[in-house]
GUKOLNU-138146 format. One record per residue (C-alpha): y, z, x; residue number from 1. Coordinates in Angstrom, 3 decimals. Each point is the difference from the previous one (the first is absolute). Example, Ala and Ser with C-alpha at 12.3 -4.5 7.8 and 13.67 -1.06 7.14 Angstrom:
<nodes>
+----------+----------+----------+-----+
|        v |        w |        u |   n |
+----------+----------+----------+-----+
|   -4.500 |    7.800 |   12.300 |   1 |
|    3.440 |   -0.660 |    1.370 |   2 |
+----------+----------+----------+-----+
</nodes>
This chain:
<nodes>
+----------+----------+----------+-----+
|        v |        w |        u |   n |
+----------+----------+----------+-----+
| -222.988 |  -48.138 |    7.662 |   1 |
|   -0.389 |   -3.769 |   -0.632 |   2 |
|    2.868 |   -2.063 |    0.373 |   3 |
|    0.358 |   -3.545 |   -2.274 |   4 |
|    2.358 |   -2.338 |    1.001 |   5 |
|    0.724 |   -2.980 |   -2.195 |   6 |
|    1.836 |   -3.261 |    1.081 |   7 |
|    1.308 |   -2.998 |   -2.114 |   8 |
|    1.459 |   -2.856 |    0.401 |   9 |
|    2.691 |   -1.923 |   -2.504 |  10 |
|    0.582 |   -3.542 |    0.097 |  11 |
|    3.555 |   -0.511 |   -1.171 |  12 |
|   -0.996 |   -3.877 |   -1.314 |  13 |
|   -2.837 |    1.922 |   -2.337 |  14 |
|    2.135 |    2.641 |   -1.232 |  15 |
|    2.663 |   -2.369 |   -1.159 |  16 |
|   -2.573 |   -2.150 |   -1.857 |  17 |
|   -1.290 |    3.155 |   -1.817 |  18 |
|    2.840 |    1.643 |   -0.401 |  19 |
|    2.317 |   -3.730 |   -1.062 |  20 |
|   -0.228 |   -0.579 |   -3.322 |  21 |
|    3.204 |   -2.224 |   -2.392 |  22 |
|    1.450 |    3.140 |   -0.860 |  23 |
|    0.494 |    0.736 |    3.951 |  24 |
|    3.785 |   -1.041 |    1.236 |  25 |
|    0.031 |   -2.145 |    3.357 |  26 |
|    3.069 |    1.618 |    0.804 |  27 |
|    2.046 |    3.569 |   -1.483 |  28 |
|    3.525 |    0.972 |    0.887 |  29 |
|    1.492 |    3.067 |   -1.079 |  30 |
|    3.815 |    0.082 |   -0.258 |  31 |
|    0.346 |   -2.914 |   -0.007 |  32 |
|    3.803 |   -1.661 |    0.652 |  33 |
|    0.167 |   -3.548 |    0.223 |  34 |
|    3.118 |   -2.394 |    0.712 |  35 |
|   -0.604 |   -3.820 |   -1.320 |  36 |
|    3.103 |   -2.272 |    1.765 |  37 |
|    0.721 |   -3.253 |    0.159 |  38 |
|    1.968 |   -1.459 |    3.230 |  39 |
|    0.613 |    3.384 |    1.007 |  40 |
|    1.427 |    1.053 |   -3.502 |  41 |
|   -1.420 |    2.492 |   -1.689 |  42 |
|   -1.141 |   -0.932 |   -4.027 |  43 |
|   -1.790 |    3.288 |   -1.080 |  44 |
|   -2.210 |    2.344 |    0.797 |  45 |
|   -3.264 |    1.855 |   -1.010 |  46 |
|   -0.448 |    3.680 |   -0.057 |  47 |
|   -3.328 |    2.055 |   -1.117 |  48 |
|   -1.832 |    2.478 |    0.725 |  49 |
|   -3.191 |   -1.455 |    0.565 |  50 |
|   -0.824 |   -4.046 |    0.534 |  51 |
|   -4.134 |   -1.227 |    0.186 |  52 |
|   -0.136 |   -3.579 |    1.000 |  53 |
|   -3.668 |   -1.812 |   -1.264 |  54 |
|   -1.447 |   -2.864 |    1.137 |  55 |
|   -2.916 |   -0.562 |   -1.769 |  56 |
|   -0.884 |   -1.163 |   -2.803 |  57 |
|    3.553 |   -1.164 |   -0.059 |  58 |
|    3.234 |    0.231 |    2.027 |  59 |
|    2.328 |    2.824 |   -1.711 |  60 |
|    2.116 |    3.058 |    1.078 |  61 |
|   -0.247 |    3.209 |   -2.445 |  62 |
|    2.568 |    2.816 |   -0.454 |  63 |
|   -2.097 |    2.103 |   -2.017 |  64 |
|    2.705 |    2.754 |    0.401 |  65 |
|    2.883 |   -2.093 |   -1.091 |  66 |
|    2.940 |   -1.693 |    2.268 |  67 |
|    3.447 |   -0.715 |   -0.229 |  68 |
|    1.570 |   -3.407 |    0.442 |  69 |
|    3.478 |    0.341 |    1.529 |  70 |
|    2.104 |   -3.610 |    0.288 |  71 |
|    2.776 |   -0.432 |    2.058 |  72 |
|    3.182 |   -2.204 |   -0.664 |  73 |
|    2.867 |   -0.180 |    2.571 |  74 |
|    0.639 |    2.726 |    2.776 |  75 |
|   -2.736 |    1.540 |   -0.460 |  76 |
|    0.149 |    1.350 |   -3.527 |  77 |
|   -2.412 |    0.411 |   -2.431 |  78 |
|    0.390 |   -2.331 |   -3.085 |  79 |
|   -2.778 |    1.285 |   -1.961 |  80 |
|   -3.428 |    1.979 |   -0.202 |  81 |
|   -3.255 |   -0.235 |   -1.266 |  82 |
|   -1.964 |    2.798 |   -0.729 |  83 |
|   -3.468 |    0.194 |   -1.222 |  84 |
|   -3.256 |    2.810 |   -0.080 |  85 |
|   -2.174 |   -2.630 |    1.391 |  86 |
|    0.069 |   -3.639 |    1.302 |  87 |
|   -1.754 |   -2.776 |    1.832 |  88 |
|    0.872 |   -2.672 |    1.882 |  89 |
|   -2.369 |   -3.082 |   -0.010 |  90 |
|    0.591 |   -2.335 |    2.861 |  91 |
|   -1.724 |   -2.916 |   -0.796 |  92 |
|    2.419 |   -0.666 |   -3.330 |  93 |
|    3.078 |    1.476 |    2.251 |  94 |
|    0.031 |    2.236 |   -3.135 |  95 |
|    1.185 |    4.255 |   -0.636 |  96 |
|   -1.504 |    1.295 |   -3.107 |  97 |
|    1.954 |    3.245 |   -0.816 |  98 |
|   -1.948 |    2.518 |   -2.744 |  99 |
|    0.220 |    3.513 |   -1.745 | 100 |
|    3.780 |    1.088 |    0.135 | 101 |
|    1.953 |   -3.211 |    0.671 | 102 |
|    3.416 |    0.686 |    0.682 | 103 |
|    2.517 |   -3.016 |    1.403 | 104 |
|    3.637 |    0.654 |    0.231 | 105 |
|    2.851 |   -2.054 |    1.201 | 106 |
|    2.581 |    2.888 |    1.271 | 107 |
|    3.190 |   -2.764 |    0.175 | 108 |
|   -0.908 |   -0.744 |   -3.444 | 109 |
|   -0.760 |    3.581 |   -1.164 | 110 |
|   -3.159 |   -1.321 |   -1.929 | 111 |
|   -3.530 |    1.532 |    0.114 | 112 |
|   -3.147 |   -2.219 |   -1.559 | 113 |
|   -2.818 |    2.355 |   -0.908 | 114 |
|   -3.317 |   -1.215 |   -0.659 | 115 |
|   -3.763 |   -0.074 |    0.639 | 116 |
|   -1.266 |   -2.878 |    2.064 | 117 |
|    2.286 |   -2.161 |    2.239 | 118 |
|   -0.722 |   -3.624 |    1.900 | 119 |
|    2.265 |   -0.194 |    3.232 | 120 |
|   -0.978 |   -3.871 |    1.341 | 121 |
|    1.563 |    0.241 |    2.854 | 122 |
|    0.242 |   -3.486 |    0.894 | 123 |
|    1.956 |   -1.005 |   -3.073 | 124 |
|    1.658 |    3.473 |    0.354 | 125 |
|    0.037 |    0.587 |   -3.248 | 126 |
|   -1.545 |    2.582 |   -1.868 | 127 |
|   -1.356 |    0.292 |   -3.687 | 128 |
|   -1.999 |    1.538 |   -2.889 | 129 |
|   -1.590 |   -0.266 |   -2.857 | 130 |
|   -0.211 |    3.581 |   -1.223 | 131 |
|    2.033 |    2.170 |   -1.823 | 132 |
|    3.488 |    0.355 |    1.894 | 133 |
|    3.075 |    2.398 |   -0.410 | 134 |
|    3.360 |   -0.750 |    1.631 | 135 |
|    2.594 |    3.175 |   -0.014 | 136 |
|    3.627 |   -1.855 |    1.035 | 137 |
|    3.065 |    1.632 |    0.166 | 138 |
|    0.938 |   -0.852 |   -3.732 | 139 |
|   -3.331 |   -1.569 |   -1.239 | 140 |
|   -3.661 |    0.589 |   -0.537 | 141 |
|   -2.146 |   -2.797 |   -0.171 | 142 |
|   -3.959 |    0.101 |   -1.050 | 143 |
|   -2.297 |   -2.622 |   -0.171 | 144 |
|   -3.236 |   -1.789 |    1.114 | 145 |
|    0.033 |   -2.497 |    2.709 | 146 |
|    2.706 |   -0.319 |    2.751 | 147 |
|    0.572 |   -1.879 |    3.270 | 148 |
|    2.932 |    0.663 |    2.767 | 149 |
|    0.902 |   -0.444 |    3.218 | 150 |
|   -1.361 |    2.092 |    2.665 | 151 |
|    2.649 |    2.094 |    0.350 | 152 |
|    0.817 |    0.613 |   -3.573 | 153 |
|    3.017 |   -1.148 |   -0.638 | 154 |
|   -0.445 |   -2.862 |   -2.888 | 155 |
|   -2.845 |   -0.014 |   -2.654 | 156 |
|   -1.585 |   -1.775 |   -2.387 | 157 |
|   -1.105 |    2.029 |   -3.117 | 158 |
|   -2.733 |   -1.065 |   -2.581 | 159 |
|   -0.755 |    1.735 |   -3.839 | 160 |
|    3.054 |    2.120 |    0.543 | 161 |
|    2.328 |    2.411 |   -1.808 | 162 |
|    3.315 |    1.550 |    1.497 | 163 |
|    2.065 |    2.702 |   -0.374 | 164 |
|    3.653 |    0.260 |    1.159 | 165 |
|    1.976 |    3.156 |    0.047 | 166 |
|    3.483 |   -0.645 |   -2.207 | 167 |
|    1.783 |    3.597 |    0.802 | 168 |
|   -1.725 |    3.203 |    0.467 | 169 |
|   -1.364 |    0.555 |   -3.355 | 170 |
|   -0.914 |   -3.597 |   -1.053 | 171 |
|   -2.304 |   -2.507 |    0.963 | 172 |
|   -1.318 |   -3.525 |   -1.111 | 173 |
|   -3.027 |   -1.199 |   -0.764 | 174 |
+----------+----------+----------+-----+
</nodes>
């Protein structure tokens, strides 16, 4: 009986440029829970499932999987969430972009915005869009197109809108 042995050798530099391509994440974290503070207090924080960081072509953070946005007012407490199926975060504009499933509610205003797309700029903390919205309040409904708020929900500015307020139990205005 003839034996065969067979040896080879992988260089590590070559098998990332083969394997590298702009669909390849620099970095992946899985369950992922992320704090953002400022002087020591904390202002919200990010929660998915899965995060892939890219570097090239350009500078941008995916949550393919969705994420929720959790911000924090005093003592800890959560002021309001943002939800959404899938987001990403591009660093170079210091911008969110929130898709697919967009849910933003203020909990000490008992308000919920539902919509499609959402900008979070997150150095003018403020957050916006230009697609088709839904607000559910305690006594009214608002729909439109277009809105901008702060980034914690609590005051909005509505465009193209039309509102519905709850008189009794039976009635409403439109």
């Amino acid at each position: 009986m003839v034996g065969m042995f067979f040896s080879c050798e992988n260089d590590l530099e070559t098998i990332t440029t083969v394997t590298t391509t702009d669909d390849t994440p620099s970095e992946v974290v899985n369950e992922m829970h992320t704090l953002y503070s400022d002087s020591g207090v904390v202002i919200y924080e990010i929660i998915t499932q899965r995060m892939e960081k890219f570097e090239e072509p350009e500078e941008k953070t995916i949550f393919k999987d969705g994420f929720q946005v959790n911000f924090f007012g005093e003592k800890d407490s959560i002021v309001s969430r943002l939800t959404a199926e899938y987001a990403e975060i591009r660093d170079k504009e210091n911008q969110i972009v929130a898709r697919n499933n967009v849910i933003f509610t203020n909990f000490e205003k008992e308000q919920t915005l539902e919509t499609e797309e959402l900008y979070w700029d997150q150095a003018a903390k403020r957050v916006r869009t230009d697609k088709q919205f839904h607000i559910i309040g305690k006594e009214t409904e608002v729909w439109g197109y277009g809105l901008s708020t702060d980034e914690k929900f609590r005051e909005y500015e509505a465009h193209k809108v039309r509102v519905e307020k709850q008189i009794n139990n039976n009635d409403t205005l439109q």
